[in-house]
C-alpha positions in Angstrom: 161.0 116.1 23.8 160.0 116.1 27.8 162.3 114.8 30.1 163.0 111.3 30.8 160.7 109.8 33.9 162.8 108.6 36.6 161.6 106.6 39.5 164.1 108.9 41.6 164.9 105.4 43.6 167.6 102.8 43.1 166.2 102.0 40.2 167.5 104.8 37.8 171.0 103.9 39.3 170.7 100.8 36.8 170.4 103.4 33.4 173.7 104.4 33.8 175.8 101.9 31.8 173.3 102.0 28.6 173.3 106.2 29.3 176.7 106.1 29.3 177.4 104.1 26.2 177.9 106.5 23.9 180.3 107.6 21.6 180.3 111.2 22.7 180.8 110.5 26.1 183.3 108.0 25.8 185.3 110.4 23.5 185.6 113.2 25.8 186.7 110.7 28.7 189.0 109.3 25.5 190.5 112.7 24.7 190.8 113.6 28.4 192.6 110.2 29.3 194.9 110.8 26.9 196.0 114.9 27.8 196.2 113.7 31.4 198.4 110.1 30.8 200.6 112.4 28.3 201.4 114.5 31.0 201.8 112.2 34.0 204.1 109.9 31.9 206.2 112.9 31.2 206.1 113.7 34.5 206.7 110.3 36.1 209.8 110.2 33.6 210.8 113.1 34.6 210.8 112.4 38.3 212.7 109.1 37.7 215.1 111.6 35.5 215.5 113.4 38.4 217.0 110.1 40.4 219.8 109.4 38.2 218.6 106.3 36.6 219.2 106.1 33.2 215.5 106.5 30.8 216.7 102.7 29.1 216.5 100.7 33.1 213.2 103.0 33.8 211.9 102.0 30.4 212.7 98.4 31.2 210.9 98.5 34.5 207.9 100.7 34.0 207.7 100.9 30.5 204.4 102.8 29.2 203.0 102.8 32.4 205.2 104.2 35.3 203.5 103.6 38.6 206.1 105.4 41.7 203.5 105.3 44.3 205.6 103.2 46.0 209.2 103.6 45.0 211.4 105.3 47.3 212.6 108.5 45.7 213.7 111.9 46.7 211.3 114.6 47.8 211.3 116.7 44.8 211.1 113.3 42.7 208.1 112.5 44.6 206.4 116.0 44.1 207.0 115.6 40.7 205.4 112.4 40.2 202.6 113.2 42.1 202.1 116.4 40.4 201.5 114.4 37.3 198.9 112.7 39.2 196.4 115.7 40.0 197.3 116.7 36.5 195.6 113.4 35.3 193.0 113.4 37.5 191.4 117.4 37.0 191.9 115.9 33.0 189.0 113.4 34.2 187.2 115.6 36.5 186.9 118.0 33.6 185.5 115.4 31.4 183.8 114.4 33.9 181.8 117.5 34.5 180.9 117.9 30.6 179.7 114.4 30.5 177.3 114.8 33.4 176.4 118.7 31.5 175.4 115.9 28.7 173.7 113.7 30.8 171.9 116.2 32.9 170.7 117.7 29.4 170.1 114.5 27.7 167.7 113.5 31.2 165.5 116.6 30.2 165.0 115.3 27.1 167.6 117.7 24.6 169.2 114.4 23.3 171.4 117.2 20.5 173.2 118.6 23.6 177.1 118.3 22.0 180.6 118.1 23.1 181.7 121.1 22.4 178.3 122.9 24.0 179.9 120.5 27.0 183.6 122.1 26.6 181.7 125.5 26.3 180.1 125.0 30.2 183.4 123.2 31.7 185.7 126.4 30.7 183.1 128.5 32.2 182.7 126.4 34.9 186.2 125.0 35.3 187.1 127.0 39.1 184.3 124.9 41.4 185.6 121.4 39.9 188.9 122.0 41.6 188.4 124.7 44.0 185.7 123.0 45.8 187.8 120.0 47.4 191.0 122.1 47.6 188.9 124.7 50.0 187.8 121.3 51.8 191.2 120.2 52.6 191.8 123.8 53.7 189.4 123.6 55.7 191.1 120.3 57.2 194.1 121.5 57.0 193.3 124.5 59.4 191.9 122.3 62.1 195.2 120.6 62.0 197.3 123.3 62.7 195.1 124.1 65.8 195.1 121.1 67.0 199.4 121.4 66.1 199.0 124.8 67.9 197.2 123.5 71.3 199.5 120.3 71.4 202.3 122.9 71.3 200.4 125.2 74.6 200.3 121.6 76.2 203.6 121.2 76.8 203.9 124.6 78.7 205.2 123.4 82.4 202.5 123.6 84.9 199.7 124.9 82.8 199.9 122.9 80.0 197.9 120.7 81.5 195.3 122.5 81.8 195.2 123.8 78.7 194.6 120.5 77.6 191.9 119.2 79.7 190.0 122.6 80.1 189.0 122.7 76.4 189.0 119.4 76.2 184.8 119.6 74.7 186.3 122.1 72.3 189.0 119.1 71.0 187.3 116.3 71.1 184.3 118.2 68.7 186.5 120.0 66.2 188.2 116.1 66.1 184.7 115.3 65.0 184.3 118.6 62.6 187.6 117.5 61.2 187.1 113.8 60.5 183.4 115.0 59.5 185.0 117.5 56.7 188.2 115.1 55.9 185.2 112.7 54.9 182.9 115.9 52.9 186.5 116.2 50.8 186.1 112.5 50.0 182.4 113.0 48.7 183.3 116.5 47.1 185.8 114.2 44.6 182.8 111.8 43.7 180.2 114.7 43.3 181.0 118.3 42.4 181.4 117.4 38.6 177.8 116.3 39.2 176.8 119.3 41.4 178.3 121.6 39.0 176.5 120.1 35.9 173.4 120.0 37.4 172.5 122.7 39.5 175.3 125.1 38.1 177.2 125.9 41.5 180.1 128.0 42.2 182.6 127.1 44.5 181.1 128.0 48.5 177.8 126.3 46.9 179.3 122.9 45.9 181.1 122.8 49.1 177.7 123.2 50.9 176.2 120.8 48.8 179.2 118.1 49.6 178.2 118.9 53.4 174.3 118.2 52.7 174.9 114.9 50.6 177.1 113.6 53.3 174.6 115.2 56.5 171.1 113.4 55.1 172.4 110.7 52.1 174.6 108.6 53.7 172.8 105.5 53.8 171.8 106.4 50.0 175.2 107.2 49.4 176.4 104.0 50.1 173.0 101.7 48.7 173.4 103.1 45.6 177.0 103.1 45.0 177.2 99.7 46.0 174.5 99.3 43.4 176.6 101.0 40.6 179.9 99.9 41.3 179.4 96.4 40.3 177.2 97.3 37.2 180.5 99.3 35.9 182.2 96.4 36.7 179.9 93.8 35.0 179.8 96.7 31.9 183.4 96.9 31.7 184.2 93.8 31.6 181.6 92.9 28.6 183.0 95.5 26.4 186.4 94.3 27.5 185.5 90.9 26.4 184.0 92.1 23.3 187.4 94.3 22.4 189.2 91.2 22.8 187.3 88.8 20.5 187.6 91.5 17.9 191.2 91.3 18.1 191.2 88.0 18.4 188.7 87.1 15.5 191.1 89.6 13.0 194.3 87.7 14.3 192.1 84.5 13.3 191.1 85.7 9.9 194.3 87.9 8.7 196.7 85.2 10.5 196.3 82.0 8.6 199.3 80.8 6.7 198.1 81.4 3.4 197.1 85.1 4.1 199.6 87.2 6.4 200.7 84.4 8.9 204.1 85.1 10.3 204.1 88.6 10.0 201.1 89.2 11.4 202.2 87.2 14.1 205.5 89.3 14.6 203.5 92.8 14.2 200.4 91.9 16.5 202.7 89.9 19.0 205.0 93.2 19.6 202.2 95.4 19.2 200.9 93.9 22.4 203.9 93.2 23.7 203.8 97.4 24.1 200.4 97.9 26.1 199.5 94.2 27.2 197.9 95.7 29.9 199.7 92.8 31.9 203.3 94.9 31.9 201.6 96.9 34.5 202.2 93.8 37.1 205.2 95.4 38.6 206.3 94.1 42.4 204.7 98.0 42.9 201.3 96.2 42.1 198.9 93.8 43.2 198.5 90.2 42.1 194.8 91.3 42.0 195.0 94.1 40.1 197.4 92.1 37.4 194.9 89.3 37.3 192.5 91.6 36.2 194.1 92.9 33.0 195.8 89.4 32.4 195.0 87.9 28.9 193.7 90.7 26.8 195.4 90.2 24.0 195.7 86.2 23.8 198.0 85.5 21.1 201.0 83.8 20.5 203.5 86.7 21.9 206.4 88.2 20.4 209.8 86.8 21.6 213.3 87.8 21.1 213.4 85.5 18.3 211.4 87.4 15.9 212.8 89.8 13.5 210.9 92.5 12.7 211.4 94.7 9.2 211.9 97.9 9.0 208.2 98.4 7.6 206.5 95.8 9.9 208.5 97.5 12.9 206.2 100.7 11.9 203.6 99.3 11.3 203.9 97.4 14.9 204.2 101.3 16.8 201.0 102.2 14.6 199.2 99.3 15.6 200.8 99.7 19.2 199.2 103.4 19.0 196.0 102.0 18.3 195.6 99.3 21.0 196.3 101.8 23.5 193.5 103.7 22.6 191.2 101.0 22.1 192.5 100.0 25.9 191.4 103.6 27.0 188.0 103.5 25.6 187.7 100.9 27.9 188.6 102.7 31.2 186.7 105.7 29.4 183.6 103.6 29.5 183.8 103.4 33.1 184.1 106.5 34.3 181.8 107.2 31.9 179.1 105.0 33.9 180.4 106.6 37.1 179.8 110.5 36.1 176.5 109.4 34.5 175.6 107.7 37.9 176.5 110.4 39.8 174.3 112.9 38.3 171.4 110.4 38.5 172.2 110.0 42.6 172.5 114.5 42.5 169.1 114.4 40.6 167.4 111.5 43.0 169.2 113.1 46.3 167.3 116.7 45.6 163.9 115.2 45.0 164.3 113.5 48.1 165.6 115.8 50.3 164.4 119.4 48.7 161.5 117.6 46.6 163.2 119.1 43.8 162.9 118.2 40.9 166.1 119.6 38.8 164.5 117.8 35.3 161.8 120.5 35.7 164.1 123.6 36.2 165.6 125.8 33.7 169.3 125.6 33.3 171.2 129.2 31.9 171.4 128.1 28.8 167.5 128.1 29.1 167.2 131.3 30.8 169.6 132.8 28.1 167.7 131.4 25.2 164.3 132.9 27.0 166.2 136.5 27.2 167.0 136.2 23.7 163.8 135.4 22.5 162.0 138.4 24.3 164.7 140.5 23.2 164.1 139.7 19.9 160.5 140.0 20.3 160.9 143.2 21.5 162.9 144.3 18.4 160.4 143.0 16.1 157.6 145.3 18.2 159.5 148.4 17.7 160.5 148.0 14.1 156.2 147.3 14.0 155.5 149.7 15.9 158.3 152.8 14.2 156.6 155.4 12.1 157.1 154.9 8.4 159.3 157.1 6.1 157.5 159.7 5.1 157.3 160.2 1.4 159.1 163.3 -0.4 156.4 165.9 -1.2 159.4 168.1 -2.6 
């Protein structure tokens, strides 16, 4: 099968939500989701461990899903938490970088690329997915301290005047520079999984690439994410809806009085009671953001009143377990639009400004097959080619 024919416009920005609905891909965003939450909730708890409070108020106020950004704590609390943060978010860049290795196969036409070929290239891969934007805020971070370092020759009596106003050409452009990069660092979040994937880049070449995407794209840039943005938004929310009439239609059929009735009641209502999405409205939140999530599981809720049984109380943390997972393949679904997105605005910015078409090129897992063919070509000439056994005249 040839590769799939893209317009390389604005118009292959709209395959990406049916690309990305797929089971594979959602399942290594799944999977990935849930190594990173596991470790920033242990990490968030640990950083609120760290404050004094006792785990039963933290429990009571974040529950399953802690969000400090905003919470005054300590330093090393702080670090902690935000630790488990870039934890969670090289999880998704990860998964993000084998989904587009998917997609960036699939769009040359191998539709049996798998997930764990995808695994395969991200742990050979992994050091440009988070090398590239930590050697961008270097980069930043250098201006800074010369900027720190001039400010400092300012204040000299007398001359530090002039060493202000002298260079002052030399500032006001490496302010630029700065602002420029800080910018690049941005971009390099949104686009090295998709650089990487795609044309196969080490560290120093996804950083250039960042720099060329954000020098002669911008305009596309922003066209086309304004373009996908609300298709993930529109996507998500229809599989959202359609997550929550299933729950709803089996709380329909499994709840009437004659079949299950109260107890499914009690064991769906505290089931969702753990991960109703709405328990993330903490005054740390927006309204907004709240609204959003509000009524995903619209049922009658559980209330103090109900007494669970030993049994139904396990089966209400299994069924618990399994909402929150079905609640992740949601998120999963959109970041699974977004990395397939991104490697059709990689594929469409090349043609555009290289006229390269990466489709066309052979990847190394090409390249490798190619040497193994004509290596074992070249085996099968010799052992053609090798003089017989002579036979035993003796």
């Amino acid at each position: 099968m040839g590769p799939i024919n893209l317009h390389f416009d604005i118009r292959d920005i709209f395959r990406a939500p049916r690309l990305a609905l797929s089971g594979k891909k959602i399942w290594i965003f799944l999977y990935a989701n849930l190594i990173g939450y596991v470790l920033y909730f242990a990490l968030s708890y640990l950083a609120i461990g760290f404050t004094g409070q006792l785990m039963s108020s933290a429990w009571s106020a974040y529950g399953l899903f802690p969000v400090l950004c905003n919470a005054s704590l300590p330093w090393y609390s702080t670090i902690t938490y935000w630790v488990g943060v870039i934890l969670w978010f090289w999880a998704i860049s990860f998964a993000c970088t084998a989904v587009a290795r998917i997609t960036y196969k699939q769009l040359k036409g191998d539709e049996f690329f798998s997930s764990g070929d995808a695994r395969a290239f991200v742990k050979k891969h992994w050091h440009p997915v988070i090398f590239t934007s930590i050697s961008l805020a270097l980069i930043v971070t250098f201006f800074v301290i010369l900027a720190v370092i001039a400010a400092l020759l300012g204040k000299i009596p007398f001359v530090g005047e002039f060493f202000f106003v002298l260079p002052y050409f030399i500032y006001f452009f490496g302010a630029v520079f700065t602002i420029y990069t800080g910018i690049v660092f941005i971009m390099s979040l949104i686009y090295t999984p998709a650089i990487v994937a795609s044309y196969e880049e080490d560290t120093m070449g996804a950083v250039f690439q960042s720099y060329s995407i954000a020098w002669s794209q911008p305009w596309r840039f922003v066209l086309f994410h304004l373009t996908l943005l609300p298709l993930a938004g529109i996507s998500v929310y229809v599989m959202k809806l359609f997550w929550g009439l299933g729950f709803k239609f089996i709380y329909f059929v499994f709840g009437q009085e004659w079949l299950m009735g109260e107890k499914l009641t009690r064991i769906m209502g505290w089931a969702a009671e753990m991960v109703n999405p709405s328990n993330w409205c903490s005054p740390n939140l927006s309204s907004v953001y709240c609204n959003t999530c509000d009524g995903w599981f619209d049922i009658p809720t559980y209330t103090s009143t109900m007494v669970l049984s030993g049994t139904e109380f396990v089966a209400a943390i299994v069924l618990s377990i399994f909402l929150f997972v079905l609640m992740f393949s949601i998120f999963s679904y959109g970041l699974s639009i977004l990395s397939v997105g991104e490697v059709l605005m990689f594929t469409i910015y090349k043609k555009k400004s290289n006229d390269e078409n990466l489709l066309e090129q052979k990847d190394e897992d090409e390249l490798e097959d190619e040497d193994n063919d004509s290596e074992s070509m070249d085996d099968a000439e010799e052992d053609a080619t090798s003089p017989a056994d002579e036979p035993d005249t003796e």
